[in-house]
N, CA, C and O of each residue as an XYZ file, in Angstrom:
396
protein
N      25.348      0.108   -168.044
C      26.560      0.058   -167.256
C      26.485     -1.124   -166.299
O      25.533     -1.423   -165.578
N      27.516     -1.669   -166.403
C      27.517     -3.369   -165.046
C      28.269     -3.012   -164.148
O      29.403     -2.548   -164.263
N      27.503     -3.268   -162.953
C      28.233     -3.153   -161.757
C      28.349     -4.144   -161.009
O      27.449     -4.983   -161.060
N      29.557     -4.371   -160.029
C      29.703     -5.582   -159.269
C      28.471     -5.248   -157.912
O      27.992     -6.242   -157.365
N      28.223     -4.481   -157.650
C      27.293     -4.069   -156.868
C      25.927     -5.238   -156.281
O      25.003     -5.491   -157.054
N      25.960     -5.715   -155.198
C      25.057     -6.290   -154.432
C      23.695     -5.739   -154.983
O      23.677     -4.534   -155.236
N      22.433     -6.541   -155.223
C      21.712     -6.608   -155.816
C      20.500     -5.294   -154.775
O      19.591     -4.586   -155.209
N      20.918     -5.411   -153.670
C      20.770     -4.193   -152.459
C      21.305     -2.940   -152.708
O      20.681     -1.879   -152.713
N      22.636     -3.125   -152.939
C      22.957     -1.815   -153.240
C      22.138     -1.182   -154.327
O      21.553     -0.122   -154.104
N      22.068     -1.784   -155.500
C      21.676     -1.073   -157.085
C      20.346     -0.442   -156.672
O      19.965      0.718   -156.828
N      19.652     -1.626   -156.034
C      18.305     -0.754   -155.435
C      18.137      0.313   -154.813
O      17.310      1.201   -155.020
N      19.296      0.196   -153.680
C      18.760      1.613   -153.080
C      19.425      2.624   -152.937
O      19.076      3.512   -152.160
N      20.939      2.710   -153.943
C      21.114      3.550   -155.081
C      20.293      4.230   -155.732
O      20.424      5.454   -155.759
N      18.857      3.355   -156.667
C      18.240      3.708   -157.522
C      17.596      4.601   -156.333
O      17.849      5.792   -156.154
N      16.962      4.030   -155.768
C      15.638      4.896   -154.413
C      16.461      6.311   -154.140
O      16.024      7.444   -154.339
N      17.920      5.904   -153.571
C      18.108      7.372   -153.559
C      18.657      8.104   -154.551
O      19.587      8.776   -154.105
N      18.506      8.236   -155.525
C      18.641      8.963   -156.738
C      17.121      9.110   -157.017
O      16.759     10.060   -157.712
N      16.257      8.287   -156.551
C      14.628      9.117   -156.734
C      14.610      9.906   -155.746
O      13.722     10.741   -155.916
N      15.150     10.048   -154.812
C      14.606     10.836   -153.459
C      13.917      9.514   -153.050
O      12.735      9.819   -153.211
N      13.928      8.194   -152.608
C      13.342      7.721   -151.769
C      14.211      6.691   -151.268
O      15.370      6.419   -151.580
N      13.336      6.107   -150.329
C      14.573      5.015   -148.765
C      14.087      3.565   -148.864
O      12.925      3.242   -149.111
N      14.902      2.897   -148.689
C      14.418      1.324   -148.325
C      13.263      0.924   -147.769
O      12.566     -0.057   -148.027
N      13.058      2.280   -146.524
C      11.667      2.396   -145.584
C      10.467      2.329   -146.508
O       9.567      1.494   -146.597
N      10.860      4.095   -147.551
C       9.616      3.795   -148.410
C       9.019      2.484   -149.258
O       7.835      2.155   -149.198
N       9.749      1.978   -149.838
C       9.623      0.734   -150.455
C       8.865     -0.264   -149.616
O       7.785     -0.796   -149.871
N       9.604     -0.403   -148.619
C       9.034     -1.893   -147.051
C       7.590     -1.385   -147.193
O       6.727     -2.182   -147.563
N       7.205      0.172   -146.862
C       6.058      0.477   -146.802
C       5.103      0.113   -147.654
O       4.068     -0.468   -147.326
N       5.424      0.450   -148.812
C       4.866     -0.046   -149.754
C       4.574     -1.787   -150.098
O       3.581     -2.380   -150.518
N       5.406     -2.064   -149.856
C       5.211     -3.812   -149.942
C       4.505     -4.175   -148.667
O       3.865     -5.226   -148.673
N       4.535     -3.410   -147.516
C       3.874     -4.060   -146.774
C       4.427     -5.160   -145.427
O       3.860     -5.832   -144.565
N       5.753     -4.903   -145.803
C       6.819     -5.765   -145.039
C       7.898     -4.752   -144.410
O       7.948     -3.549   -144.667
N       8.872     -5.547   -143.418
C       9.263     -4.774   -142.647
C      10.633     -4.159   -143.424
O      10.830     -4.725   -144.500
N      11.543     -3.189   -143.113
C      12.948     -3.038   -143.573
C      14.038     -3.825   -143.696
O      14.968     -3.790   -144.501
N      13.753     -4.669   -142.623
C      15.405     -6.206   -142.469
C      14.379     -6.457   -143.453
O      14.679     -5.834   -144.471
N      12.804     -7.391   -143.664
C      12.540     -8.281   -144.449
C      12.342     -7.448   -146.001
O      11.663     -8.106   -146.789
N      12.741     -6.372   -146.430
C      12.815     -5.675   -147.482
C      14.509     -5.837   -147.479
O      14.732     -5.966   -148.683
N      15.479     -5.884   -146.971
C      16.181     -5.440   -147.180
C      17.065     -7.433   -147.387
O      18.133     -7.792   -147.883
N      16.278     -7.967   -146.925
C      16.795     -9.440   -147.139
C      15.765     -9.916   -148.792
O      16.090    -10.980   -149.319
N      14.694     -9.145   -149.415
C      14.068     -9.472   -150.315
C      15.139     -8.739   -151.516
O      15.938     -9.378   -152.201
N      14.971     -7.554   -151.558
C      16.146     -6.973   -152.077
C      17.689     -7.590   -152.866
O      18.160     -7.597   -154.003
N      18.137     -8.123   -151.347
C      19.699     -9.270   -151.918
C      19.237    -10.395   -152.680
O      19.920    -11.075   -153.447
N      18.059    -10.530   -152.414
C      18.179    -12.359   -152.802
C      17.738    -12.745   -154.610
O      17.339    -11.945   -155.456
N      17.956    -14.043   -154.740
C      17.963    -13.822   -156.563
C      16.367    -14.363   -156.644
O      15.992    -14.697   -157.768
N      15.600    -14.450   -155.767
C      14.599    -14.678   -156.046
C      13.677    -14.225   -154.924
O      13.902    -14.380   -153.724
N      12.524    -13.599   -155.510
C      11.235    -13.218   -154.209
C       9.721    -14.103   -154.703
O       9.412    -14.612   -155.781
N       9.272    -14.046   -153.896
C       7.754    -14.191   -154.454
C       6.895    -13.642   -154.955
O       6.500    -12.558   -154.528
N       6.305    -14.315   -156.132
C       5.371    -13.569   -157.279
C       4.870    -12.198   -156.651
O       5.157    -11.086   -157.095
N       4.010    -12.484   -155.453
C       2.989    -11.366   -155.343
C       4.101    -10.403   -154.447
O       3.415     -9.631   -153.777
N       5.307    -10.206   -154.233
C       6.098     -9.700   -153.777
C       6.705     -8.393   -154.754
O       6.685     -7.171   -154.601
N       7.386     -9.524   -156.096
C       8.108     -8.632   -156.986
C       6.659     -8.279   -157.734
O       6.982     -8.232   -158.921
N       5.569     -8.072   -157.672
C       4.436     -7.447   -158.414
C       4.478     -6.117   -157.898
O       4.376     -5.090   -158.568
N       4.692     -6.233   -156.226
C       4.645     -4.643   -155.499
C       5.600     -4.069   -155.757
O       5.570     -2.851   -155.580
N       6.880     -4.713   -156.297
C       7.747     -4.315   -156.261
C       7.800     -3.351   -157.543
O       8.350     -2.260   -157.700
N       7.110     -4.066   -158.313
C       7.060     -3.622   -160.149
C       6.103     -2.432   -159.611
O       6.404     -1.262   -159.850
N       5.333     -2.654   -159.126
C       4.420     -0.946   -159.065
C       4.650     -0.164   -158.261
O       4.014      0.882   -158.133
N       5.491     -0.471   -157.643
C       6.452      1.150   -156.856
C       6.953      2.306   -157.803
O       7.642      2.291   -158.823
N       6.408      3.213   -157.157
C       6.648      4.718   -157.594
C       7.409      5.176   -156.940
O       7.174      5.017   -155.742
N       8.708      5.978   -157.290
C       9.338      6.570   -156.340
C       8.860      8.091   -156.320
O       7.984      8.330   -157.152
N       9.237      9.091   -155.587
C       8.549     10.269   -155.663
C       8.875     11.148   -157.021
O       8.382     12.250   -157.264
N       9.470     10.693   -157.552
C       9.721     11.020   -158.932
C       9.030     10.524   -159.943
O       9.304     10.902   -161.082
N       7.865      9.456   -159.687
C       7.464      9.222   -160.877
C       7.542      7.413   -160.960
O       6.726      6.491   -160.946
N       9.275      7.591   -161.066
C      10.016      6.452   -161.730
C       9.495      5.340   -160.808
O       9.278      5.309   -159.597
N       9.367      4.434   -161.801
C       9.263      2.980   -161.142
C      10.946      1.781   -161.186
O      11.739      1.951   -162.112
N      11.123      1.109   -160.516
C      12.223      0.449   -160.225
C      12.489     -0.019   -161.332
O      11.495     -0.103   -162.054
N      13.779     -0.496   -161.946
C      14.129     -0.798   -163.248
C      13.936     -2.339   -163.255
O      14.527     -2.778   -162.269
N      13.429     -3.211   -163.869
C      13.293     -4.395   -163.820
C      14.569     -5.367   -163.952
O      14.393     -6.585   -163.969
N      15.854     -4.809   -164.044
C      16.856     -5.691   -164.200
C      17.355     -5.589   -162.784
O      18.186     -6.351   -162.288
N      16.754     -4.547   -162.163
C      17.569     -4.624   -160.815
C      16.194     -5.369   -159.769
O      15.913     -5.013   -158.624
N      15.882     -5.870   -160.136
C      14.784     -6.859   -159.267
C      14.945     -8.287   -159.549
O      15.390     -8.705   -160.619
N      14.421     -9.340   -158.163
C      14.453    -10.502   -157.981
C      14.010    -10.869   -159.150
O      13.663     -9.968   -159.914
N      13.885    -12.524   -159.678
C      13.312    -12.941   -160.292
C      11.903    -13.829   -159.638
O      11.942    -14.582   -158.665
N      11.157    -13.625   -160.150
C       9.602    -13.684   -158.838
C       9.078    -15.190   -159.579
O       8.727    -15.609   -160.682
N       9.316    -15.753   -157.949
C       8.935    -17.345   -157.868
C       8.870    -17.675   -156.792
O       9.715    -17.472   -155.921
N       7.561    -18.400   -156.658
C       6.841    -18.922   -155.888
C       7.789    -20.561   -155.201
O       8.495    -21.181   -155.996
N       7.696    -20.910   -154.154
C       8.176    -21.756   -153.919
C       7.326    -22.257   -152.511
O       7.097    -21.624   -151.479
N       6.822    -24.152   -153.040
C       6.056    -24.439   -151.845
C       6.981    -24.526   -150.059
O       8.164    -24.867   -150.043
N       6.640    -24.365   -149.443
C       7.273    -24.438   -148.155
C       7.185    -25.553   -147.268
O       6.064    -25.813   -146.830
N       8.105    -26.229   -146.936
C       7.419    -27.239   -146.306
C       8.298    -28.746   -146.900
O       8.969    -28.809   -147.931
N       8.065    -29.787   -145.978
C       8.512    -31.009   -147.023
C       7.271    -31.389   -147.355
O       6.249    -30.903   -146.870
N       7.304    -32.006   -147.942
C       6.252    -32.923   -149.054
C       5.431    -33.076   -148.627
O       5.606    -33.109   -147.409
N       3.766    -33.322   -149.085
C       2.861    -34.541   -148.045
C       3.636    -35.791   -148.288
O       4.352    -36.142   -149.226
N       3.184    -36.525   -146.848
C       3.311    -37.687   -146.925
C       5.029    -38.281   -146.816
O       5.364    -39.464   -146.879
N       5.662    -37.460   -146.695
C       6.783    -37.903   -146.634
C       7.042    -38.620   -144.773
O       7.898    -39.442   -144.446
N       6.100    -38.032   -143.951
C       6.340    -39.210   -142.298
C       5.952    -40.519   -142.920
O       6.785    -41.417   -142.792
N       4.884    -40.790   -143.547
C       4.370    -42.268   -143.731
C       5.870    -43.130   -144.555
O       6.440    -44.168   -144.222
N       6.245    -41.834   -146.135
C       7.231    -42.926   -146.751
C       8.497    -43.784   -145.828
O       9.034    -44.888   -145.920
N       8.631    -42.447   -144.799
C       9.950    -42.789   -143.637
C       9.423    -44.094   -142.768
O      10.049    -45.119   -142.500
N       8.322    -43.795   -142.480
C       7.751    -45.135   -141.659
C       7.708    -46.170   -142.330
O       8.210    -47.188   -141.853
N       7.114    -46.199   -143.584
C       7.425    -47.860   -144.516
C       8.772    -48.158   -144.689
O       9.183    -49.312   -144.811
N       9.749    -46.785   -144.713
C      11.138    -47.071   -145.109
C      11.525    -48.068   -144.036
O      11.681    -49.251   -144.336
N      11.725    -47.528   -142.498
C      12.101    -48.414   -141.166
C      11.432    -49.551   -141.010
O      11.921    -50.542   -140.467
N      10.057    -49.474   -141.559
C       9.773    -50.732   -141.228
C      10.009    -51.973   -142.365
O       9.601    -53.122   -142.200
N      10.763    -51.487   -143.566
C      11.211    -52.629   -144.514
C      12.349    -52.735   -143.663
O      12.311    -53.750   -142.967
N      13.415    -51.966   -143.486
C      14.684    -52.251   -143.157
C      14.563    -52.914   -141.752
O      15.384    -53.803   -141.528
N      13.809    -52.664   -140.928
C      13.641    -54.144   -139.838
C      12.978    -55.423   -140.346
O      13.163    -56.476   -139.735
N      12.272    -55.378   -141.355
C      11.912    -56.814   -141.821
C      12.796    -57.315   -141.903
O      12.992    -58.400   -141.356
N      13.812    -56.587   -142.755
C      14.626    -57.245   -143.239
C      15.679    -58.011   -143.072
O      16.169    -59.012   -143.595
N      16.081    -56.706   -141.513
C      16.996    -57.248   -140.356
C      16.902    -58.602   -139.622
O      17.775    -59.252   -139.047
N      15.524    -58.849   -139.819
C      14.935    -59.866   -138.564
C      15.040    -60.808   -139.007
O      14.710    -61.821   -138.389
């Protein structure tokens, strides 16, 4: 069945149709409820994130359905190395050049 349903909702729909809460889940991952509940919406979490996510048990047994979970990817944080130095050669061609 397809639902227009926020990728939040389906989840914790599913939780409460196990008997369990957003809380339980956070617990389980290890993170807080806003930051479960912002992992939840989004189309992507991090590997070792949606792993906890895949081995959640709800008190029923059931584990979370895999279509209603992020797609788990890693993403570096940060800009680049080395990108102050490229900016510094950048300004200092464009004043050579000026001069």
């Amino acid at each position: 069945m397809k639902t227009n349903l926020p990728r939040q909702g389906r989840i914790v729909g599913w939780l409460k149709m196990q008997g369990a809460t957003l809380g339980d889940l956070a617990d389980h991952l290890g993170v807080s409820v806003g930051h479960t509940s912002k992992i939840c919406n989004s189309e992507t979490a991090p590997t070792s994130i949606r792993e906890k996510m895949e081995s959640y048990r709800a008190p029923t047994g059931e584990r979370i359905p895999v279509e209603l979970l992020p797609i788990g990817k890693d993403r570096k944080r940060g800009p680049e190395k080395g990108w102050l130095d490229r900016l510094k050669a950048q300004a200092a061609v464009g004043q050579s050049m000026s001069a």
